[in-house]
ZAMARGU-4260 file (C-alpha; in steps of 0.2 Angstrom, whole numbers, plus 5000, padded with zeros to 4 digits):
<rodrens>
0) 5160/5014/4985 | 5141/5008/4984 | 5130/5018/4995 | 5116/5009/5005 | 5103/5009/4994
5) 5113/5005/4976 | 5117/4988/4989 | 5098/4986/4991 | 5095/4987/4974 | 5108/4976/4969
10) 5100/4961/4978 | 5084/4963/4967 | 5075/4976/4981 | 5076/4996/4984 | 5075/5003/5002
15) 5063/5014/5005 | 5057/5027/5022 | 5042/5037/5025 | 5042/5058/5022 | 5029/5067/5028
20) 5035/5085/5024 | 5040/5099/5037 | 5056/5092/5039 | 5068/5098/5022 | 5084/5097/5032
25) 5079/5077/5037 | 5073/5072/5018 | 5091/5080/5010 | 5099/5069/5024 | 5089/5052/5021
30) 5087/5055/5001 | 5102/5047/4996 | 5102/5034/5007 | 5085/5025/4999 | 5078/5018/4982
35) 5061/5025/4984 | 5053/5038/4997 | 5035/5031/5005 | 5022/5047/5003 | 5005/5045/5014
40) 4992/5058/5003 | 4983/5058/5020 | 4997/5062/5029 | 5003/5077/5018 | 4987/5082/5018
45) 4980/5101/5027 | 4962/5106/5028 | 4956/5121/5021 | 4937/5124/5024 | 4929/5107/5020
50) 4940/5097/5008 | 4959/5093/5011 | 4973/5099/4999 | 4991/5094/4999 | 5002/5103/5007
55) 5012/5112/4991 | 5026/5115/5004 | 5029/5096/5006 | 5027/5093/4989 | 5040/5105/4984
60) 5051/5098/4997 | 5052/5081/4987 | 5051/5087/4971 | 5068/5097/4974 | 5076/5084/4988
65) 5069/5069/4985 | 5082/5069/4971 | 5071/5060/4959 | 5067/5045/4970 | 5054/5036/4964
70) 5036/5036/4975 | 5029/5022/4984 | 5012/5031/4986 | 5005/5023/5003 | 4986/5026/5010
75) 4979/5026/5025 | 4959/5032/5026 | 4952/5025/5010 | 4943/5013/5020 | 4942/4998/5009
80) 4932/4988/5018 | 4918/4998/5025 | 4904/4992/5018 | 4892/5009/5015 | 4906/5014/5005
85) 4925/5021/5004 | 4934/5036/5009 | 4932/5048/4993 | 4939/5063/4999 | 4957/5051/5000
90) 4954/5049/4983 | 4951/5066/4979 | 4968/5067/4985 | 4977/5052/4977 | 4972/5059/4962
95) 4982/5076/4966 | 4995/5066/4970 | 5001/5053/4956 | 5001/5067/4943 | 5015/5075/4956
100) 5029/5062/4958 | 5035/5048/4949 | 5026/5032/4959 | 5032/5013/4958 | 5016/5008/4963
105) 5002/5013/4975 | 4993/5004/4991 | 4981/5004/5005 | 4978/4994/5024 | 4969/4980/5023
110) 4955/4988/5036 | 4944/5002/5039 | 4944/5018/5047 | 4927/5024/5047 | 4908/5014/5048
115) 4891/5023/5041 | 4902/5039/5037 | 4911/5041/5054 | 4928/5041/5058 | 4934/5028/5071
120) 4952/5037/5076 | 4959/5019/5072 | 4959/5005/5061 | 4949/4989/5063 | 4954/4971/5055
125) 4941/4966/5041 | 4931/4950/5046 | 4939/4936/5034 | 4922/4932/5025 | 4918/4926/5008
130) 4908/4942/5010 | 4918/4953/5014 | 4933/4948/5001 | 4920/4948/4987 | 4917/4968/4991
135) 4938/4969/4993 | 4939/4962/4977 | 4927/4974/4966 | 4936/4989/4975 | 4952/4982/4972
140) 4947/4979/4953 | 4939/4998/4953 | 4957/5004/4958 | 4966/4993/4945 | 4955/5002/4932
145) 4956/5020/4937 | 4974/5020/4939 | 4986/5015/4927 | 4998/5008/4944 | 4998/4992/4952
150) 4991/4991/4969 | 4995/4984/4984 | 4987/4979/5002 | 4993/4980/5018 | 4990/4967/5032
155) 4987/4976/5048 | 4987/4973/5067 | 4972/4964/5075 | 4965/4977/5088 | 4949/4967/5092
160) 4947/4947/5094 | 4943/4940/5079 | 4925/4939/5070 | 4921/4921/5065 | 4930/4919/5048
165) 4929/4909/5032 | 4948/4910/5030 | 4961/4912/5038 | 4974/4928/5038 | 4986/4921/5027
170) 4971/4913/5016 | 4963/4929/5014 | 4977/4939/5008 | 4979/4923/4995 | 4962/4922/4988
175) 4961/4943/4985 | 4979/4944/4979 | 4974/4928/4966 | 4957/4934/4961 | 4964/4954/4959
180) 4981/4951/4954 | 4984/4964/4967 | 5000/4964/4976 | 5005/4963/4995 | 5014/4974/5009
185) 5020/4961/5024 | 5022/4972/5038 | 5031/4960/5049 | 5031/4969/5063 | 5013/4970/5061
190) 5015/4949/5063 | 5027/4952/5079 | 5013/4962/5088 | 4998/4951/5084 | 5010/4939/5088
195) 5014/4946/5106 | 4998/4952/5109 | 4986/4937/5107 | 4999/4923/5102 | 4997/4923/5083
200) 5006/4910/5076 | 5018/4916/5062 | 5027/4902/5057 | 5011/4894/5051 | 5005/4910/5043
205) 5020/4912/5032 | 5019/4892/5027 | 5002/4898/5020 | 5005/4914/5013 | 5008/4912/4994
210) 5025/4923/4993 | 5027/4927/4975 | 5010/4938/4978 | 5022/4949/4992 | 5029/4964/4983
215) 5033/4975/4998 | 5040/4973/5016 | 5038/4985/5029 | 5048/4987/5045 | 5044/4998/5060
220) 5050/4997/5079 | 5037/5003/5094 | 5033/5001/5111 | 5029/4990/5125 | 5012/4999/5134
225) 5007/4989/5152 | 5010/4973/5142 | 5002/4977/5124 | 5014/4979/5110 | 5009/4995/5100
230) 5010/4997/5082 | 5017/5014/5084 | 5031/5018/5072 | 5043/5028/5086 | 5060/5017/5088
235) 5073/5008/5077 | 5070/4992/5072 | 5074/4976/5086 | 5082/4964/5078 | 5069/4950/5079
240) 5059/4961/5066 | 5076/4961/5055 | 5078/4942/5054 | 5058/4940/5050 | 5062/4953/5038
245) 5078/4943/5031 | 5067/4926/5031 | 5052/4934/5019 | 5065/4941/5009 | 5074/4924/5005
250) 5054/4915/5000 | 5049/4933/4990 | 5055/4933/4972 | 5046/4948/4965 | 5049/4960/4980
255) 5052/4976/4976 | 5056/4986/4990 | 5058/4984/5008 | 5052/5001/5020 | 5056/5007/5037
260) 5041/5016/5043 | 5044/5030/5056 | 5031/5043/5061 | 5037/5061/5060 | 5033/5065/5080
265) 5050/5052/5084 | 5063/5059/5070 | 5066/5074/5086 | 5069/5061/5099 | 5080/5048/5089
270) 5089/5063/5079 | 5094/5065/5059 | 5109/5056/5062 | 5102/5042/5068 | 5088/5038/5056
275) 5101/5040/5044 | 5113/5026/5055 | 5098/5015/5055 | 5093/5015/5036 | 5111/5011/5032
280) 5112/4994/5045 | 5095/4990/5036 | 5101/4991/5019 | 5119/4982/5027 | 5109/4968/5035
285) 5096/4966/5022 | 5106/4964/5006 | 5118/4951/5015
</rodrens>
């Protein structure tokens, strides 16, 4: 009998799910249910006095768990479009990373996180410029150089109306993917909350979008808050987000893997078991 993840894989694509450390008993449940395991260097990240280090506790955690599963190494401060500069202490730490685990590719949010040195506490949209995707583009080509990966970017949820724009979403990601060769993450439940929140139109953003750039898809269920739609990952995945999923998948011929993404503060609420139930109707509904 196949497990969940040698179905995946069979239709072209491995399954993949977030570990953030702290939890062993979690990853040697989930571990033979995926492809690949999604590692955040922020996330496994601790402070000690003024630089971060990653936690060797979470790293020997996948190295004796993760049951050789290949890495999808997945950033989240780098800040690639700020224009005084990047985040260097996340590189500092990519770099401490990728000699540690055996990574399919690495990736980054299509945002920023900090302006002029500051952090935000969030992450902000870029303004779709001619501008701004020139300076994505020469960072982009600065990774492709340094690392001997390919790398990929995310698109993220719009938290502020948009900035007057020389393209549009999908026209943005196609013109950096083209001029980089770079890669692409869809998070489509990313498009289902810009969607809810200010009526973005998706059908005419995935018409646009040039598929064969998309090599991973990522998944997530949150929360309704007084009306917005929160890009939290705290809940299973609704079945609207599967069938967007399902749709991408049929148009995407070099995806690679497909990732549910769930923040370590939920796994207590919803339970081992049940993160292990949902990765295995994911694998289920997505390889049919």
């Amino acid at each position: 009998m196949e497990t969940p993840s040698t179905q995946t894989a069979a239709h072209g694509f491995g399954l993949a799910t977030t570990y953030e450390g702290g939890d062993a008993s979690l990853l040697e449940r989930i571990a033979p249910l995926v492809d690949y395991l999604e590692i955040t260097p922020d996330s496994i990240a601790r402070r000690m006095n003024s630089s971060a280090r990653l936690d060797e506790s979470t790293l020997a955690e996948i190295r004796e768990l993760g049951r050789g599963r290949k890495a999808l190494v997945h950033g989240v401060g780098l800040s690639i479009g700020t224009a005084s500069g990047w985040n260097e202490d996340y590189l500092r730490l990519l770099d401490e990373l990728l000699p540690e685990v055996d990574a399919l590719w690495h990736s980054e949010h299509l945002g920023l996180t900090m302006i002029e040195g500051e952090h935000l506490g969030s992450m902000l949209a870029l303004p779709r410029t001619e501008r701004m995707l020139e300076l994505v583009c020469e960072r982009v080509r600065r990774l492709q150089e340094a690392y001997s990966l390919p790398f990929l970017v995310e698109n993220i949820v719009h938290l502020l109306p948009d900035a007057p724009a020389d393209y549009s979403d999908a026209g943005f990601l196609n013109a950096l993917a083209g001029r980089t060769g770079c890669g692409l993450i869809l998070d489509v439940y990313n498009l289902e909350c810009d969607a809810h929140n200010y009526g973005f139109d998706i059908e005419v953003f995935l018409a646009e979008l040039e598929m064969q750039h998309v090599r991973e898809i990522h998944l997530a269920g949150g929360v309704l808050h007084r009306g917005y739609r929160l890009d939290v990952h705290s809940r299973l995945v609704a079945d609207s987000t599967i069938a967007l999923a399902r749709r991408v998948i049929a148009q995407a011929p070099n995806l690679g893997a497909v990732t549910y993404e769930l923040l370590p503060e939920a796994v207590p609420t919803l339970g081992h078991e049940a993160v292990a139930r949902e990765l295995a109707r994911l694998s289920s509904l997505l390889a049919s």
